[in-house]
C-alpha positions as CSV (number, residue, x, y, z in Angstrom):
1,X,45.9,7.2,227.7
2,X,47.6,6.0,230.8
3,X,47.3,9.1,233.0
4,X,46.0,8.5,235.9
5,X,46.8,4.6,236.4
6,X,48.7,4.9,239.2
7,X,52.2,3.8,240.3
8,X,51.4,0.0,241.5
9,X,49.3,-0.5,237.9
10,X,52.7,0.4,236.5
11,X,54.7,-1.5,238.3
12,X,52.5,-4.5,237.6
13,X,53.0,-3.9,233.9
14,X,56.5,-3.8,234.6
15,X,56.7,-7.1,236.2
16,X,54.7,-8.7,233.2
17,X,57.3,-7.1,230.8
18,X,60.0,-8.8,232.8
19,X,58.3,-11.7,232.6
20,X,58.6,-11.4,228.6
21,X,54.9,-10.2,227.8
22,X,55.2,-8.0,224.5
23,X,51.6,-6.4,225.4
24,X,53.2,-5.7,228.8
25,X,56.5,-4.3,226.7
26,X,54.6,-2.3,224.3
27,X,52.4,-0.9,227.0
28,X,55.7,0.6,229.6
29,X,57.0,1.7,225.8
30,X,53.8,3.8,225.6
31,X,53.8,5.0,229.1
32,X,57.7,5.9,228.7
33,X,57.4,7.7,225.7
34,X,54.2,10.1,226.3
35,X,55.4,10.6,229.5
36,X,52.5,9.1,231.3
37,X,51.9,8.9,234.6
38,X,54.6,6.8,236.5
39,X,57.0,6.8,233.5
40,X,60.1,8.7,236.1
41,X,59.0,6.1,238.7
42,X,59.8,3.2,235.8
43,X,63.3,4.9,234.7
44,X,64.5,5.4,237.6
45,X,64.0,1.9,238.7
46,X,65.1,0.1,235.1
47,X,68.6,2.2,235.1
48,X,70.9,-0.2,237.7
49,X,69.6,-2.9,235.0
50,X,70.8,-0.8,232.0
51,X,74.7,-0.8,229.8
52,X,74.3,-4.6,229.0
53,X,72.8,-3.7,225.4
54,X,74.7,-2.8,222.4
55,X,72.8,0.3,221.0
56,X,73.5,0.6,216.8
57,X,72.4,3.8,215.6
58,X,71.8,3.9,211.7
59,X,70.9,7.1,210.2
60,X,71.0,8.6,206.1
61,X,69.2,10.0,203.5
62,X,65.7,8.6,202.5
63,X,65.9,5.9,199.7
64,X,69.2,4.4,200.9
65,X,67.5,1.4,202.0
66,X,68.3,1.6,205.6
67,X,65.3,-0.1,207.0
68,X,66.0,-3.3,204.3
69,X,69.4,-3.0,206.1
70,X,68.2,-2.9,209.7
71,X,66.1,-6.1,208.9
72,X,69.4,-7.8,207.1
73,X,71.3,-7.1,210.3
74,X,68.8,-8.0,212.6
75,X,68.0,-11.8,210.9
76,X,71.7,-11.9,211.4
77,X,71.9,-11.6,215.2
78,X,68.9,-13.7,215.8
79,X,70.7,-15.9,213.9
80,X,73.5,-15.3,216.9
81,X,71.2,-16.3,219.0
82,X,71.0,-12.4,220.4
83,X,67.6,-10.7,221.2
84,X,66.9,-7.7,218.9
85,X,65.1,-5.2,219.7
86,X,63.9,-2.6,216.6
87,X,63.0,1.5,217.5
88,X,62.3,2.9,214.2
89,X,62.0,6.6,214.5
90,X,59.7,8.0,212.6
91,X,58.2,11.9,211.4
92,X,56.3,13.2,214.0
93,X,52.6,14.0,212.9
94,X,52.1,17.9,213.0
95,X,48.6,17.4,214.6
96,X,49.0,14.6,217.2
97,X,52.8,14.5,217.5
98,X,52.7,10.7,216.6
99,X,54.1,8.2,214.5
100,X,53.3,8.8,211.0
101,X,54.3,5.0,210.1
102,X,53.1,1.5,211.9
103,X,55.2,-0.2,213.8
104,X,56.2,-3.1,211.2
105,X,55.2,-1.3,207.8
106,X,58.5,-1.2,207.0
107,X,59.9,-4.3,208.4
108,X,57.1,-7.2,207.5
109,X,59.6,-9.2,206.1
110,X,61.3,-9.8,209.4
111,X,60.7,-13.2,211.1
112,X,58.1,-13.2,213.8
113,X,60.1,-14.4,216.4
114,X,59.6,-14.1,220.2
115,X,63.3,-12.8,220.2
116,X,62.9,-9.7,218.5
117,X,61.1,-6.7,219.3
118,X,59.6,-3.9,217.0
119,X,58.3,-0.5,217.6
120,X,57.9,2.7,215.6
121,X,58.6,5.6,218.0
122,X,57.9,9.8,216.8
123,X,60.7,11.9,216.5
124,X,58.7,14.7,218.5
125,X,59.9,17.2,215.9
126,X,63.6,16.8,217.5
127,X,66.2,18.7,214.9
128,X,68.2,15.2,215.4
129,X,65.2,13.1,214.5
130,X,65.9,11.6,217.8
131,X,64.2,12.7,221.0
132,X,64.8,12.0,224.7
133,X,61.5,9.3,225.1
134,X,63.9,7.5,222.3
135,X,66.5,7.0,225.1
136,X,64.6,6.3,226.9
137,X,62.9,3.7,225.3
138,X,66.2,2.0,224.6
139,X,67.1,1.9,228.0
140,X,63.8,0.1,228.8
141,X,64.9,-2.3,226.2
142,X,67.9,-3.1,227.5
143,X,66.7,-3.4,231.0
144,X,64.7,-5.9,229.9
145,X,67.3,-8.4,228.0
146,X,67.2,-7.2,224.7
147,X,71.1,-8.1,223.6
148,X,70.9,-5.8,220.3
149,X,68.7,-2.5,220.0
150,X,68.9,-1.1,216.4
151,X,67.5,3.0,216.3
152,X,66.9,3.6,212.8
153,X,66.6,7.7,212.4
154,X,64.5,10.3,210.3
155,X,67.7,10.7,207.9
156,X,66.4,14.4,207.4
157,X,69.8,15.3,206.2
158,X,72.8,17.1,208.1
159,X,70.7,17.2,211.8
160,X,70.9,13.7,212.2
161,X,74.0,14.2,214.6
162,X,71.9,13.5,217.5
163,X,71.9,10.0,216.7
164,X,75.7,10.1,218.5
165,X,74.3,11.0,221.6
166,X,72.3,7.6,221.8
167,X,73.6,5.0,220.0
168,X,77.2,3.6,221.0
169,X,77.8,2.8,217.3
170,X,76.5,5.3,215.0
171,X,76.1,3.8,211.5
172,X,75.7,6.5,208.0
173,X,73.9,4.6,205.4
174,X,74.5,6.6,201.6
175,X,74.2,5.3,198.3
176,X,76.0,6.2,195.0
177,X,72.3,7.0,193.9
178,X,72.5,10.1,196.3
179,X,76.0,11.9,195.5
180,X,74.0,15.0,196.1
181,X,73.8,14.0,200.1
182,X,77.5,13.8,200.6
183,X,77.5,17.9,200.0
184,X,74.3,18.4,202.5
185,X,75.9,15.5,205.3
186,X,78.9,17.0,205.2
187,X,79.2,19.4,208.1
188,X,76.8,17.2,209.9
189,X,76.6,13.4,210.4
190,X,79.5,13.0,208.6
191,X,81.8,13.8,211.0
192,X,79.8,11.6,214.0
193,X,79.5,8.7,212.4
194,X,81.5,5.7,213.3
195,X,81.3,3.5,210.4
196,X,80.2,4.3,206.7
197,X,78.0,1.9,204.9
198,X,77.5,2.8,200.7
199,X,74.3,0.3,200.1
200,X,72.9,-0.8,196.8
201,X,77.2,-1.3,196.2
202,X,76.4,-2.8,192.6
203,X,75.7,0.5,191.2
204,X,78.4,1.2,188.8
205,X,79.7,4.3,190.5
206,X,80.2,2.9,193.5
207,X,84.0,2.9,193.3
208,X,84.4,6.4,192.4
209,X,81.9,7.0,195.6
210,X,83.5,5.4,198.1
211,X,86.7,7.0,196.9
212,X,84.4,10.6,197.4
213,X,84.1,9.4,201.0
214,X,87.3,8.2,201.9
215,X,88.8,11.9,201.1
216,X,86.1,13.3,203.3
217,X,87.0,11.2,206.1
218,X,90.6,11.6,205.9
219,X,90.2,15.7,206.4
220,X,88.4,14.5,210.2
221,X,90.0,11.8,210.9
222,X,92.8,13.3,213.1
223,X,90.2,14.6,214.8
224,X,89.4,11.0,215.9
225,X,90.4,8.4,217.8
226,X,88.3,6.0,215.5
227,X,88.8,6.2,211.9
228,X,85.7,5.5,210.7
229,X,85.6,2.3,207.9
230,X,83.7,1.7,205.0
231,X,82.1,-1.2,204.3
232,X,79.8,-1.9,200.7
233,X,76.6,-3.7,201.1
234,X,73.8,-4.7,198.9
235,X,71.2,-5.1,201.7
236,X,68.4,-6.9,199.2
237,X,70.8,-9.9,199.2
238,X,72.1,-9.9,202.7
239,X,75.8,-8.9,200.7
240,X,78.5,-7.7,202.8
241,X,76.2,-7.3,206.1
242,X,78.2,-9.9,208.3
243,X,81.3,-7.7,207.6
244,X,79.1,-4.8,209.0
245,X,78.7,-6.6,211.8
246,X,82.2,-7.4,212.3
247,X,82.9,-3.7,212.2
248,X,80.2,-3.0,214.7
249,X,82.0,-5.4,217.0
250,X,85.7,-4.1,216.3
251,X,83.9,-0.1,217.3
252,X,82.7,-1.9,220.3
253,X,86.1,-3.4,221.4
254,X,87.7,-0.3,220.4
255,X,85.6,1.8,222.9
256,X,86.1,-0.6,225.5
257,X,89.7,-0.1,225.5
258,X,90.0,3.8,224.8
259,X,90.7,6.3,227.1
260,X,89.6,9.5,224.8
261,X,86.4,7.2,224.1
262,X,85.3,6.8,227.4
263,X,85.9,10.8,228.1
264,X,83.3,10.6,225.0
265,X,81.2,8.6,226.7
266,X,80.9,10.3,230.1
267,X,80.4,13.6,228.4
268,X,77.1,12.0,226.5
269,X,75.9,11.3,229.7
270,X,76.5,14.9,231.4
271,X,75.2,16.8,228.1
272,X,71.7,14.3,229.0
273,X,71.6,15.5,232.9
274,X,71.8,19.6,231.0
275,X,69.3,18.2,228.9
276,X,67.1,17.1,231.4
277,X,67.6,20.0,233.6
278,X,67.0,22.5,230.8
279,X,63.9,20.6,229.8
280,X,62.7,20.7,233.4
281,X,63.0,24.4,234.1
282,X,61.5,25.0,230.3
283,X,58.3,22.9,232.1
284,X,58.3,25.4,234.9
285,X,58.7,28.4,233.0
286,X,56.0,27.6,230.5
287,X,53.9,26.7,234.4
288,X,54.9,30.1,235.2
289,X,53.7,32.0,232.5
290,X,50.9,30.5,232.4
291,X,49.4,30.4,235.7
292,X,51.5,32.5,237.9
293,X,52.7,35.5,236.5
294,X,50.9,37.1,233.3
295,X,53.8,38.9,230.8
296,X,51.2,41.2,228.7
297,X,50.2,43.0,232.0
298,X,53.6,43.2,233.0
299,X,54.5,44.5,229.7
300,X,51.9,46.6,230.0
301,X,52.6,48.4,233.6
302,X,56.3,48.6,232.5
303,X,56.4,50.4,228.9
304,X,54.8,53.6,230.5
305,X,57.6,53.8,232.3
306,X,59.7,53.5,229.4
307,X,61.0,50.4,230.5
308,X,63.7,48.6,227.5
309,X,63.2,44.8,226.9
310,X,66.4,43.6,228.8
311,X,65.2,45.0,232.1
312,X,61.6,43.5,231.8
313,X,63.1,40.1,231.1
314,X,65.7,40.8,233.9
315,X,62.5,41.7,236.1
316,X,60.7,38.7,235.1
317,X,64.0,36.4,235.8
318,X,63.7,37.9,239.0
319,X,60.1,36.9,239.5
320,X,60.7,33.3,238.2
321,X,63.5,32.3,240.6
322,X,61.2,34.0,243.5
323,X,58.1,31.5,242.4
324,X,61.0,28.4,241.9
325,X,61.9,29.4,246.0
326,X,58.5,28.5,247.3
């Protein structure tokens, strides 16, 4: 939609988004997530601005009522005076690779208020439910002012765990309505998540489910310097979501003074710069094959000679660093 546009057309928009113009916002957000033209050129020069943010990651089954909760916590912050900025990731479409879900579907009981900030992004059919464009866009956010950015995931089940590589506090929203979930979480998300939240907590098995959790988290705990809390909410009525907060503030102090957190921390940021390497020489292998250097042929001249599989792909590696030389 954008390609072609040109780096000073960007820039421009990124000066109106600075200047606080949603359109201008929700324009770099599209730029920055398909990729478009200028989008490194706009990263590259947001990043000195980013790490102000605090970036909640809330992930779970469907039905939990995490996006009730998400609403719940943001009316509380604006209420904090803090800017809140809303990514709500959602199943990609199989045909476009788009959102499935509008941008405020879920969330129209939210305040329109020029301090907060809502956008549905597409998970891109990442395992994790939470692609790199998702960063991304957070970073943009918080290059831009927004105090509070709230990722609410997929909750496809035990993938989730990618939420941990974005969010600084990554939040597990179960109910006592799913005591199913706990089996399918439990080598998963489970063991990433920094706090525990049990919604809908006047169901009358809450008890003996929170009890069900705390064992779980004992047998990780030692693995972690955090032991992860639990705290009961009824999102409907707003119930026990200031305590959430407090929780997400004691994570965020906790960090801040933790040696084996920060170690956490840096080695999020070198498994992105892998990620974005690997991703970079996927783009000029696929480049490769495509318009350099034609596999069926080569396949073809090779198995009359016999030739096993793991010498054509050594052959082929072989051609592929020669074409990354010139």
């Amino acid at each position: 939609m954008f390609c072609g546009l040109g780096k000073n057309f960007t820039m421009t928009i990124l000066d109106e988004a600075f200047k606080g113009s949603n359109r201008a916002i929700g324009r770099l957000i599209s730029i920055v997530e398909n990729e478009s033209e200028g989008f490194l050129e706009i990263l590259k020069k947001i990043y000195p601005l980013t790490g102000k943010a605090k970036i909640i990651g809330i992930t779970g089954p469907p039905g939990v009522g995490k996006s009730t909760l998400v609403a719940q916590i943001a009316k509380i912050y604006l209420r904090k005076n803090k800017s809140v900025g809303i990514l709500a990731v959602d199943p990609s479409s199989p045909i476009s690779g788009g959102s499935l879900l509008g941008d405020r579907i879920r969330m129209t009981h939210l305040p329109l208020d020029k301090n907060i900030f809502i956008r549905s992004l597409s998970s891109r059919g990442t395992l994790g439910g939470i692609s790199q464009a998702t960063l991304n866009v957070a970073r943009l956010l918080d290059a831009l002012g927004y105090n509070i950015i709230i990722i609410e995931t997929v909750g496809v089940g035990q993938d989730e765990v990618e939420i941990i590589n974005v969010a600084s506090t990554a939040i597990l929203v179960l109910s006592s309505g799913f005591g199913d979930e706990i089996q399918a979480l439990k080598a998963g998300v489970m063991e990433v998540a920094d706090i525990f939240v049990v919604n809908k907590a006047d169901h009358p098995d809450t008890s003996k489910y929170v009890s069900t959790i705390e064992k779980m988290i004992h047998q990780f705990s030692n693995r972690k310097a955090w032991t992860p809390p639990i705290v009961k909410t009824i999102a409907l009525s707003s119930e026990g979501c200031e305590e959430l907060i407090e929780k997400i503030e004691e994570h965020t102090n906790f960090c801040k003074n933790n040696k084996a957190m920060l170690e956490e921390f840096k080695q999020k940021y070198l498994l992105e710069i892998r990620k974005l390497v690997e991703r970079k020489l996927t783009q000029e292998l696929d480049y490769f094959f495509k318009e350099k250097f034609n596999l069926e042929d080569f396949y073809e001249k090779q198995s009359t000679k016999n030739s096993d599989p793991y010498s054509i792909a050594e052959q082929t590696i072989l051609a592929f660093k020669s074409f990354l030389k010139t």
